[in-house]
N, C-alpha and C positions, 0 to 999 in steps of 0.2 A: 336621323330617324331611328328610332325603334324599332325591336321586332316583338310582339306577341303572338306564337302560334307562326301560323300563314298571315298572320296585321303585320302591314308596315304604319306606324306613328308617322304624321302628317307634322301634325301641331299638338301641344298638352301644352292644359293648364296646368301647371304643376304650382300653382297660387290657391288653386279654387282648394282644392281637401287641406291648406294651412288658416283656408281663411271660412270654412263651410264645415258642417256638418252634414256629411253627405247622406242621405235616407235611402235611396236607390236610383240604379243607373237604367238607361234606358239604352239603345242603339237607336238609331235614326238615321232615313235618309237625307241626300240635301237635293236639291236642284238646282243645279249648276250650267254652266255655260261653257263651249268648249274650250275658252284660253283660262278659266278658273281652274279647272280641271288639270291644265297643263302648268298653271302656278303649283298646285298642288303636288304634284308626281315632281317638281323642282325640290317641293318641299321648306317652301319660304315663307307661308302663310302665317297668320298669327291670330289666337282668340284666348288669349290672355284679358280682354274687355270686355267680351263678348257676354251676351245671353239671351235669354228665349222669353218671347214675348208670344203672347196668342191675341190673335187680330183676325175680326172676321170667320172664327169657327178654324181657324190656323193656325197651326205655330209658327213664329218667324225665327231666324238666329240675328241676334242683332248687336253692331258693333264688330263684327269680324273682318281682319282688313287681310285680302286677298292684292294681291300688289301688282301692277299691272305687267303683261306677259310685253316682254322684250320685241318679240318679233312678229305682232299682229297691229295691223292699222283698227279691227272690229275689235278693241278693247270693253270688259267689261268696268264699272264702277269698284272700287276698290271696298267700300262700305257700304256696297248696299243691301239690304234685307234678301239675308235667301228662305225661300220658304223651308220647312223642313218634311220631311215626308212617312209618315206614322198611320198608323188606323186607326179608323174613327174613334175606338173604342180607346185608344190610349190616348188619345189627343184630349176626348173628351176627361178621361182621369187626371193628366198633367193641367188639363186648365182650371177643374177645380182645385188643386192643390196649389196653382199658383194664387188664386184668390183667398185662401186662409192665410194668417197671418205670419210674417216674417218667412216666407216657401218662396225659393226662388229657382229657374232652370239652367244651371251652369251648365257650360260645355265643359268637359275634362276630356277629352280627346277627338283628331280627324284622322281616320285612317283606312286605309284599303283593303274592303276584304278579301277572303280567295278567290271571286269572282271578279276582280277588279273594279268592285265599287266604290266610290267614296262614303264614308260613314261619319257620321257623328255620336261618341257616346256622350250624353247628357246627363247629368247629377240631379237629383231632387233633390236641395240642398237646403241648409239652416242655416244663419250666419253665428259664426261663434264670436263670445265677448274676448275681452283680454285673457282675463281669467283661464276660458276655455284653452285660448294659444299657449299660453304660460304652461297648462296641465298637461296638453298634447305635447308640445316643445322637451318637459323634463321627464315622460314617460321615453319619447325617441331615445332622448339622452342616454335614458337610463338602458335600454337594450340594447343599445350597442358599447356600451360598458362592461353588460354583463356579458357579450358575445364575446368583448375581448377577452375579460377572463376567464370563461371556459376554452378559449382557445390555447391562451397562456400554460393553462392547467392540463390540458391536452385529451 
């Protein structure tokens, strides 16, 4: 797990910004159940597959496989749709974006805020071509080349 700030990192996509052009991030809540919860604070989940669908005036997170808690007989489903939890006013902005072309809602991270919530930040993302990975790929390259040699240099 990660830390940002007071965030502990849950799970990251750390796929989604090699394979997205990400537009903007959102935070959101989930709602969850209490052994989800306790997979989480394990910190074994995964949404590497994952993403956000709107269903019903909703957003759902879908494909995220939360793995079943060891020591509960009231087990949750491993994949099944958690709602997400947003205001109206944003849910409604993310559902029109997801219906214009090629906008999709990646999750890039679950993590707990100061308050002890679980959170999900979400990507408003693009899919990039080959091309795109290729450009991104030999730009990386390229800055940490150049940071070795200003290090070198002193």
């Amino acid at each position: 797990m990660a830390l940002r700030g007071n965030e502990r990192f849950v799970a990251q996509n750390r796929r989604a910004r090699h394979d997205y052009h990400i537009e903007s991030t959102v935070e959101a809540g989930l709602m969850l159940t209490g052994t989800e919860v306790k997979v989480l604070r394990q910190g074994v989940a995964s949404i590497n597959e994952a993403y956000a669908i709107e269903r019903d005036g909703d957003l759902f997170l879908i494909n995220a496989h939360f793995p079943l808690y060891p020591a509960s007989r009231f087990n949750h489903e491993p994949e099944r749709p958690r709602k997400l939890l947003l205001h109206r006013r944003e849910i409604n902005r993310l559902a029109g974006a997801i219906k214009r072309d090629g906008i999709t809602l990646v999750p890039l991270a679950i993590y707990f805020n100061e308050r002890g919530r679980a959170k999900l930040e979400l990507g408003l993302a693009k899919g990039k071509r080959k091309a795109d990975k290729r450009e991104s790929e030999k730009a990386r390259d390229w800055q940490r080349d150049k940071a070795r040699l200003m290090r070198e240099r002193g």
